[in-house]
C-alpha positions as CSV (number, residue, x, y, z in Angstrom):
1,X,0.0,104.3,-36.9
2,X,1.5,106.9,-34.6
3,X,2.5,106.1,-31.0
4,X,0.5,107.4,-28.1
5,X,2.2,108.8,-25.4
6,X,-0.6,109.7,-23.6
7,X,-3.9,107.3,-22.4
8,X,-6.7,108.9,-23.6
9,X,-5.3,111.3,-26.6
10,X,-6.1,108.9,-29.4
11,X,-9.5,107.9,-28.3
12,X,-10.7,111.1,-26.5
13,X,-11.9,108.9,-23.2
14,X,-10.4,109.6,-19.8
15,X,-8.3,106.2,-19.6
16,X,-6.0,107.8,-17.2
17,X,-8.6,108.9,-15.0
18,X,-9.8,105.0,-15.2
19,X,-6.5,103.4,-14.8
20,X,-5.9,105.9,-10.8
21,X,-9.7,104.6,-9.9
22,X,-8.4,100.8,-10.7
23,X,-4.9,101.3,-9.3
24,X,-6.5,103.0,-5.9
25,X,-8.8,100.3,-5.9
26,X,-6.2,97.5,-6.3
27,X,-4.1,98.9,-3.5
28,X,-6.9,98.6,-1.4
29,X,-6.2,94.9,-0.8
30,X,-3.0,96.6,1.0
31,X,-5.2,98.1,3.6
32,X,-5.9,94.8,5.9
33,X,-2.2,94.2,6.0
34,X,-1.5,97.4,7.1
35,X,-4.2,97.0,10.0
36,X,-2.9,93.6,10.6
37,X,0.7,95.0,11.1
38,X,-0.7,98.1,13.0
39,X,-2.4,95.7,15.6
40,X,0.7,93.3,15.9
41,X,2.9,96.4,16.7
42,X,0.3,97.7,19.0
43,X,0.4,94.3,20.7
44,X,4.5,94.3,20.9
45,X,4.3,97.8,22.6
46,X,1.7,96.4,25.0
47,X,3.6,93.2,25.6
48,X,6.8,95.6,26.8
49,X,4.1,98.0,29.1
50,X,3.5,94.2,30.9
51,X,7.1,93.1,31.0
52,X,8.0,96.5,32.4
53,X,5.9,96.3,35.4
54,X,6.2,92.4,35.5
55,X,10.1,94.1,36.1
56,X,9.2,96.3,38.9
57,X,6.5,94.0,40.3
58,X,10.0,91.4,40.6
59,X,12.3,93.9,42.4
60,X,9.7,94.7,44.9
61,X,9.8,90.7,45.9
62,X,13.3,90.6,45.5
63,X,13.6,93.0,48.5
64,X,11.0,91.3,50.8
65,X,12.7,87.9,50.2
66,X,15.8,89.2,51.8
67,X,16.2,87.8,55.6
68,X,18.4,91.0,56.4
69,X,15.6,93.1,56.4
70,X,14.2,91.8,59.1
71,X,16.7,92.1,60.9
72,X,17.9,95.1,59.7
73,X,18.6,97.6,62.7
74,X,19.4,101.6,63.3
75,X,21.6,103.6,65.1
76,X,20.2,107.4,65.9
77,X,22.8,109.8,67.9
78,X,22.2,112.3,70.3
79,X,25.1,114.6,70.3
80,X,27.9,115.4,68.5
81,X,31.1,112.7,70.0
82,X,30.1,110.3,67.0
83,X,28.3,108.9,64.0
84,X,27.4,105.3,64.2
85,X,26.0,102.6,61.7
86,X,25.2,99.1,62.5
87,X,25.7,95.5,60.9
88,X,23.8,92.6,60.9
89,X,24.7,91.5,64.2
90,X,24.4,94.6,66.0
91,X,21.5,94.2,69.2
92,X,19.1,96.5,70.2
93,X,20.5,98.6,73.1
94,X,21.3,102.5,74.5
95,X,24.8,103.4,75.1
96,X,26.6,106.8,76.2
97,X,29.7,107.2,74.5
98,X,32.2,109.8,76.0
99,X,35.3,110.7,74.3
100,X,38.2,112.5,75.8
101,X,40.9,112.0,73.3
102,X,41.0,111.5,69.0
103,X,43.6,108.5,67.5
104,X,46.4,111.1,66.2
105,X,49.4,110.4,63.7
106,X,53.2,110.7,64.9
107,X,55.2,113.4,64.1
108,X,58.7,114.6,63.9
109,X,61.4,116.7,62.2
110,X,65.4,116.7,61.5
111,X,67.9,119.1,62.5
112,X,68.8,121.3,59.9
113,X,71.1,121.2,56.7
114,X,72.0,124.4,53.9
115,X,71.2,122.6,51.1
116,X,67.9,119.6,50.3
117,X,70.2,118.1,47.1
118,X,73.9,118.5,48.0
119,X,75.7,115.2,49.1
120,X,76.0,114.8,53.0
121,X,78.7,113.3,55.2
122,X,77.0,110.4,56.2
123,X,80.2,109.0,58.3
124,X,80.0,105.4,56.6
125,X,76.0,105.2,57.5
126,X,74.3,103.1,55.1
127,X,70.5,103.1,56.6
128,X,68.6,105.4,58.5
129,X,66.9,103.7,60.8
130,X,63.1,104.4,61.8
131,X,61.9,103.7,65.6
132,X,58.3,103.1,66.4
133,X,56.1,103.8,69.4
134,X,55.5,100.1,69.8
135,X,58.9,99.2,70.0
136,X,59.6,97.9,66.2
137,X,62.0,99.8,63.7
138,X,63.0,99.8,60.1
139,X,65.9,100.4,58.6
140,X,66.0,102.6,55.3
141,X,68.8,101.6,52.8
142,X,70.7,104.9,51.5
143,X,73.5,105.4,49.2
144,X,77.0,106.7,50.5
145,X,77.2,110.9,49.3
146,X,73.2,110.4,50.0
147,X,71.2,114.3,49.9
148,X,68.4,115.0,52.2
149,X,65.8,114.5,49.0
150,X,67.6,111.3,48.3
151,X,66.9,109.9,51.8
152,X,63.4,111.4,51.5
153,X,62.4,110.0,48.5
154,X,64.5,106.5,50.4
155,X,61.8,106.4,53.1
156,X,59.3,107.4,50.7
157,X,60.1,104.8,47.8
158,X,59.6,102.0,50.5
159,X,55.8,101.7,51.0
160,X,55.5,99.3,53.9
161,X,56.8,101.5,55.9
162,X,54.5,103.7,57.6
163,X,55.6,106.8,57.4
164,X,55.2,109.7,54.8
165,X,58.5,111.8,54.3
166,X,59.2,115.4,52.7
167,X,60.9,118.3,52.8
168,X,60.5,121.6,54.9
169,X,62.3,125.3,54.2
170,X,62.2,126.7,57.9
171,X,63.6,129.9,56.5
172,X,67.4,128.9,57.4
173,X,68.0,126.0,56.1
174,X,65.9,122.3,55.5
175,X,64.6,119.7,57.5
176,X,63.3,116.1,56.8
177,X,59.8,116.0,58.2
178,X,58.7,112.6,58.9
179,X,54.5,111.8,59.9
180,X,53.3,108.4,60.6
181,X,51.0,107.5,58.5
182,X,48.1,105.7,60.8
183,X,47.1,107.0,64.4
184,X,47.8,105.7,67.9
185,X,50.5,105.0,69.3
186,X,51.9,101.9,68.3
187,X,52.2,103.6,64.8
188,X,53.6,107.0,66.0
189,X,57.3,107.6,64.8
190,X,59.4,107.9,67.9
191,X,62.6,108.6,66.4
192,X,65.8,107.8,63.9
193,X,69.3,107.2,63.7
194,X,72.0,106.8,61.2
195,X,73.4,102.7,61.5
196,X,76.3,101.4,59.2
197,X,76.8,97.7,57.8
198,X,77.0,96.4,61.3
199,X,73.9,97.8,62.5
200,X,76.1,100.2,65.0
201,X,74.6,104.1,65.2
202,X,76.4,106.4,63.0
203,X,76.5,110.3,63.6
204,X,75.2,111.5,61.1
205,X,74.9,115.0,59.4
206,X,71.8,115.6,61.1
207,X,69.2,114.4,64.2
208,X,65.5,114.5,65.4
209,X,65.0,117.5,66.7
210,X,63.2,116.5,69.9
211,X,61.6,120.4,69.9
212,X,59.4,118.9,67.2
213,X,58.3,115.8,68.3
214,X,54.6,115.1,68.8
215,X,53.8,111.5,69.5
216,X,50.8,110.0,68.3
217,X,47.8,108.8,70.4
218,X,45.3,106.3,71.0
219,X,42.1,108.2,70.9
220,X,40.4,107.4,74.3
221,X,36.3,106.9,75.6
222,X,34.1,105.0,77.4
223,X,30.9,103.2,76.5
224,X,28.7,103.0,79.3
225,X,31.5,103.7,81.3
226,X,33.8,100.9,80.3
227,X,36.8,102.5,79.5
228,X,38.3,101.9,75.3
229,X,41.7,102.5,73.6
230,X,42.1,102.7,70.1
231,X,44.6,103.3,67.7
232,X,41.7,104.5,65.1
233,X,39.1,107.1,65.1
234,X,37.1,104.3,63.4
235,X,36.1,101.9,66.2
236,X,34.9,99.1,65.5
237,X,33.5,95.9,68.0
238,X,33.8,98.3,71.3
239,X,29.7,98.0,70.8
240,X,28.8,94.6,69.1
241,X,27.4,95.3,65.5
242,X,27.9,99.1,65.7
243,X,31.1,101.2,64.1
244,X,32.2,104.2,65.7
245,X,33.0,106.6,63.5
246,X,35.1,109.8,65.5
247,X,36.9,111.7,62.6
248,X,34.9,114.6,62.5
249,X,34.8,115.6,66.3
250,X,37.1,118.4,67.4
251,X,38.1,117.8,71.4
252,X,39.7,120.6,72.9
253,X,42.3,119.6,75.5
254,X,40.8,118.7,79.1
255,X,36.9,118.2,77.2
256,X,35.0,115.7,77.0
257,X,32.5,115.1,73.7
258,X,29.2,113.2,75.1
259,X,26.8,111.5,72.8
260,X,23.8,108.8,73.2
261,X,23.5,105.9,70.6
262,X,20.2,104.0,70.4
263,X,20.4,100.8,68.9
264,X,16.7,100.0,67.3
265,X,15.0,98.1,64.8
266,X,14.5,99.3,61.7
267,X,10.7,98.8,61.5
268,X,10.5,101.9,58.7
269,X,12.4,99.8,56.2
270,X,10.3,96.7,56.5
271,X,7.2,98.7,56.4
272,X,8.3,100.2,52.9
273,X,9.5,97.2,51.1
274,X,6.0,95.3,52.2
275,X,4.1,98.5,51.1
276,X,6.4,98.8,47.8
277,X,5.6,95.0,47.2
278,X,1.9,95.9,47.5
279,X,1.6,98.6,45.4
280,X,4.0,97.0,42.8
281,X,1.2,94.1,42.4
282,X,-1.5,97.0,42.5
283,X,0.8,98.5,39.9
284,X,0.8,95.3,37.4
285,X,-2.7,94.7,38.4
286,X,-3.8,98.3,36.8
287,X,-1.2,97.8,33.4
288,X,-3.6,94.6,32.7
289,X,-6.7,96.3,33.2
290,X,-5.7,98.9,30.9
291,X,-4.2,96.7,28.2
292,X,-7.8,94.6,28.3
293,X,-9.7,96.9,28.5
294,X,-13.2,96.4,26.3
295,X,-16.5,98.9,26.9
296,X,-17.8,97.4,23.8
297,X,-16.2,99.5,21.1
298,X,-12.9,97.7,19.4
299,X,-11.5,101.2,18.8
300,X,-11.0,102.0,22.5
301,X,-10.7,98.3,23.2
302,X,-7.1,97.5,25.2
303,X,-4.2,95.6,23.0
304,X,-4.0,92.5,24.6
305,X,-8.1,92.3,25.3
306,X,-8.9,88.1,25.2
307,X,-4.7,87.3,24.9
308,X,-4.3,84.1,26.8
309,X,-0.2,85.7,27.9
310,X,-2.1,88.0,30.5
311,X,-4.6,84.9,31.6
312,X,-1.7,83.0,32.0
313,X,0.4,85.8,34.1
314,X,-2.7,86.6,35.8
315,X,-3.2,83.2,37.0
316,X,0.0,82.1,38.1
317,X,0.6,85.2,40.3
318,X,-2.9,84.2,41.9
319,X,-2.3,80.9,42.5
320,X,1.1,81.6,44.4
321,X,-0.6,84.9,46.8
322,X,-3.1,82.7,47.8
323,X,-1.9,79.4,48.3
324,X,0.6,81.0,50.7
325,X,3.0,79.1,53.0
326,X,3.3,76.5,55.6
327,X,5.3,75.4,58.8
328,X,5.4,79.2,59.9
329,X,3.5,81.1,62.3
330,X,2.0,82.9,59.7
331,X,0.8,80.9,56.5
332,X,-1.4,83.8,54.2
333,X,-1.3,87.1,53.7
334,X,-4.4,87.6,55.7
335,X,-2.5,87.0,58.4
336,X,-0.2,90.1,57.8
337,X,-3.4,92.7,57.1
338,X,-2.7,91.9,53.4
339,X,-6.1,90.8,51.9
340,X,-7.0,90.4,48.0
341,X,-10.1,92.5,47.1
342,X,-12.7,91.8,44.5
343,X,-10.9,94.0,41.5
344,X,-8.0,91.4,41.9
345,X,-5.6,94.3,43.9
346,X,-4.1,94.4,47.1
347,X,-5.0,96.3,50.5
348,X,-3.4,96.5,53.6
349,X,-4.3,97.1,57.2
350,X,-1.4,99.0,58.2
351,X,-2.8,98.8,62.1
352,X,-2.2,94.9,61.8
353,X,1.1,94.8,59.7
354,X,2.9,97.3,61.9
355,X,2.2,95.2,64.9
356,X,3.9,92.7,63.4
357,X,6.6,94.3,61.9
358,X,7.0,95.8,65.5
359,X,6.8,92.6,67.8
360,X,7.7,89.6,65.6
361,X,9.5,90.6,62.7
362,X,10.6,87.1,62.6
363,X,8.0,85.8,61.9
364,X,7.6,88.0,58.7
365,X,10.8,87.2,57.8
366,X,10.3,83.3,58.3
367,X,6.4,84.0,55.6
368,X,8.0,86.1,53.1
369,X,11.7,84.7,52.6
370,X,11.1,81.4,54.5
371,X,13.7,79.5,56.3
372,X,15.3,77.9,53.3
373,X,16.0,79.8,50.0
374,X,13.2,80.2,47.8
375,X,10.4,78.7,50.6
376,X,8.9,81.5,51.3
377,X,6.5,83.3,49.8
378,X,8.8,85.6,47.9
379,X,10.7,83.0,46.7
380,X,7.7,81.0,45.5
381,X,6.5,84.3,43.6
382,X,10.7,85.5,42.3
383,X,10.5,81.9,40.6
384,X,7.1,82.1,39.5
385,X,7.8,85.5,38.1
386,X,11.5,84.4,36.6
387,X,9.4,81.7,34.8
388,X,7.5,84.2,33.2
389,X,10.0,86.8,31.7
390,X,12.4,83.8,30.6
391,X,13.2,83.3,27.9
392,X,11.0,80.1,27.6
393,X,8.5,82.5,29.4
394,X,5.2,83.2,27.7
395,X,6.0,87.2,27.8
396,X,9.1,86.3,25.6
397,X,7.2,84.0,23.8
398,X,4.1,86.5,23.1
399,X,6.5,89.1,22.0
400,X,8.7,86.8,19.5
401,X,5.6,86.0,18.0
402,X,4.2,89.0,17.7
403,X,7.9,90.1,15.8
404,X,7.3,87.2,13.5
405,X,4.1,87.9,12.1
406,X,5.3,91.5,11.9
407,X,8.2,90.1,9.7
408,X,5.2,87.7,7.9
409,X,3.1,90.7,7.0
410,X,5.9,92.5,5.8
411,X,7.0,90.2,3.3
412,X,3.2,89.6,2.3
413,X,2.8,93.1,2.0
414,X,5.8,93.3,-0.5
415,X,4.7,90.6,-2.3
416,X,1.3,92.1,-2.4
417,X,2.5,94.9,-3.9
418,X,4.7,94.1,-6.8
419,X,1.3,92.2,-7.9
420,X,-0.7,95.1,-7.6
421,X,2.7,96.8,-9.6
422,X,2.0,94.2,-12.3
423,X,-1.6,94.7,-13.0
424,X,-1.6,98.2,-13.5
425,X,1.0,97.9,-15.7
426,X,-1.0,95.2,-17.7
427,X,-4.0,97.3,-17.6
428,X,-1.8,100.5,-18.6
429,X,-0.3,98.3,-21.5
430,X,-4.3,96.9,-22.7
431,X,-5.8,100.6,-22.3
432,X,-2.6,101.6,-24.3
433,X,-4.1,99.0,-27.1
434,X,-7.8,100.5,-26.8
435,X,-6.8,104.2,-27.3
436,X,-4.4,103.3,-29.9
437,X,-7.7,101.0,-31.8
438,X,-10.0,103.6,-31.1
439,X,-7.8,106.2,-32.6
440,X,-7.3,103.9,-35.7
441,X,-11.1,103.3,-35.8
442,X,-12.1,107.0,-35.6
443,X,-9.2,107.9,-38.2
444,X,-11.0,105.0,-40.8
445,X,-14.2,106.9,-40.4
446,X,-13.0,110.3,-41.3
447,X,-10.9,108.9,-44.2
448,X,-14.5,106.6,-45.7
449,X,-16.5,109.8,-44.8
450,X,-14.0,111.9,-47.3
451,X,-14.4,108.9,-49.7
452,X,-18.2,109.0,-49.7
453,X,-18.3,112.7,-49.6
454,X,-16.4,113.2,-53.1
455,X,-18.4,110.3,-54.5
456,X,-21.2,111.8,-54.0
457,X,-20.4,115.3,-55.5
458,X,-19.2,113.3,-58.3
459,X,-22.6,111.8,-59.2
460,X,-23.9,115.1,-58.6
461,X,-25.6,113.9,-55.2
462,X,-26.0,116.1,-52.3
463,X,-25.3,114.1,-48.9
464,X,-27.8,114.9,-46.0
């Protein structure tokens, strides 16, 4: 019997048509697992929406359980003598800052020489010594036969030293050129010599040109009057808590640079950080509702609609706003303006909370970060909320097993598959057998009606 290639060509049915209706049909039983894994991936995208804003919802209580910010104060400046910023310890106050005279760096220059880099007659001199405005020197080791850029780069290869060195081409010859390099007048460069082994001065083949010499200075002001010295334009302790800040002022000799510095808590800070925390909750509050979401119709329903992750979240974060605090002059957030409506959000009285941010920030500081670590209530809720997104924590958790029957479905679905791979190649293989028994049938019947047909004309009998 010839082999058939092709289902169908033997017997004349459609068995290929027959054999895509059963294979269709038996990959139907793929379809649930492919919903199953379609709702499980749903469910891990929702789970990250949650953690996301669990993650913001913890930074905003991060920041209100921080003590500094209750006592976080500003400095605002009227005029241009300085900028100012404030520390911790800095106290409300106004103060009228006059300055009369920058911190400035010492300078000086040599007498001159022909040539930077030919060897100089340093008359047995083996240090140039460096004199300071507050009295202290340093002496420079240098090499006998010593150029001017070898005594440059001397001073310069020796960093404690305090003062920067190089090289200037007046136009007839070279000088060193020597600049402190802090202000005031301690640090200013006052002068050099040329000393040998014995410490005794040396002429040398060149000396300070006095024509060139500007001292440095303490920069000079009063606060409130009280009169201030100091070697840096950056002051700091001459107001307690404050840094004075007067590099970028320009004082023209004899002038006198006023400005007023207002010392003031920063109530605009607080107010954000409770108002970010706020809305933060409102934020996670609004994620849940649209994750469980359900209007009656499971097409539109929310991913996580009946999971018991977001009862559990849910709860906890309840339990911990409304138990609130004790031992403090404010126990509940009711007490603040902050009251928990009926949709489960939060709404603030800002009339009542910027009173108190105003008048007793302290006690906001003592409710929300409490006077131990973790006590108040933005500790209690940090740990609460830490709990949650560990990686004990039921978001973790919820996720994890989410991935897992992912994984499961996967390897169900593959199995699933390479059955489905094995029936249709059994039911190829028996429809294969039908056309090829059909076919033999049909060919039996032709060759018995030939038979009968020439029997008959043999006996002479006409077939109807």
């Amino acid at each position: 019997m010839a082999t058939i290639t092709s289902l169908g060509v033997g017997s004349g049915l459609d068995l290929t048509g027959l054999l895509d209706q059963l294979q269709e049909a038996e990959r139907g039983k793929l379809a649930p697992i492919t919903l199953q894994k379609k709702q499980q991936q749903a469910k891990i995208s929702a789970f990250g929406q949650l953690q996301t804003s669990l993650n913001a919802f913890q930074d905003s209580v991060a920041k209100i359980n921080d003590p500094k910010l209750y006592q976080s104060l500003s400095a605002s400046v009227r005029g241009d003598a300085v900028k100012a910023t404030t520390t911790a310890s800095a106290l409300p106050g106004s103060y009228r800052v006059e300055v009369t005279q920058l911190a400035t760096s010492g300078t000086l220059a040599s007498s001159r020489v022909d040539k930077r880099d030919a060897a100089l007659n340093l008359q047995g001199a083996t240090a140039l010594q460096l004199n300071f405005g507050s009295g202290d020197s340093v002496d420079i080791d240098i090499a006998p036969g010593s150029s001017l850029s070898a005594i440059r780069d001397a001073i310069n290869a020796n960093k404690g030293v305090g003062v920067n060195a190089t090289i200037i081409n007046d136009g007839q010859g070279y000088r060193l050129a020597l600049s402190s390099k802090e202000t005031g007048a301690d640090a200013s460069i006052d002068g050099f010599s040329f000393i040998d082994a014995d410490k005794q001065p040396v002429t040398g083949p060149f000396a300070e040109d006095t024509d060139t010499k500007r001292a440095g200075e303490n920069a000079a002001l009063t606060v409130n009057g009280i009169t201030i010295s100091s070697a840096k334009n950056q002051i700091e302790g001459a107001i307690q808590g404050v840094t004075l800040n007067l590099s970028e002022l320009s004082i023209a000799d004899g002038e006198t640079a006023t400005s007023t510095i207002n010392v003031e808590r920063d109530t605009l800070k607080q107010r954000e950080a409770i108002n970010g925390f706020v809305k933060a909750y409102n934020d996670l509050k609004s994620t849940i509702g649209k994750l469980t979401s359900f209007s009656g119709d499971s097409e539109t329903a929310g991913e996580l609609v009946g999971d018991s992750t977001v009862r559990t979240i849910e709860s906890r974060l309840r339990s911990v706003l409304t138990s609130g605090v004790e031992g403090g002059e404010l126990s509940t957030l009711n007490q603040l303006g902050i009251t928990l409506q009926r949709d489960g959000t939060l709404k603030v009285d800002d009339t009542k909370l910027n009173d108190l941010v105003a008048n007793n920030p302290q006690a906001l500081s003592d409710f929300f970060a409490g006077e131990k670590k973790g006590s108040g209530l933005a500790g209690k809720l940090g740990t609460s909320i830490e709990q949650l997104l560990g990686n004990n924590g039921v978001v973790k958790l919820a996720i994890s097993g989410a991935e897992n029957r992912v994984k499961s479905l996967d390897d169900r679905f593959e199995r699933m598959e390479k059955s489905i791979e094995g029936t249709i190649i059994r039911y190829r293989r028996q429809f294969s057998q039908l056309d090829g028994m059909i076919a033999q049938m049909n060919s039996m019947s032709d060759y018995l009606t030939q038979q009968f047909d020439a029997l008959d004309n043999q006996l002479g009998r006409r077939r109807r």
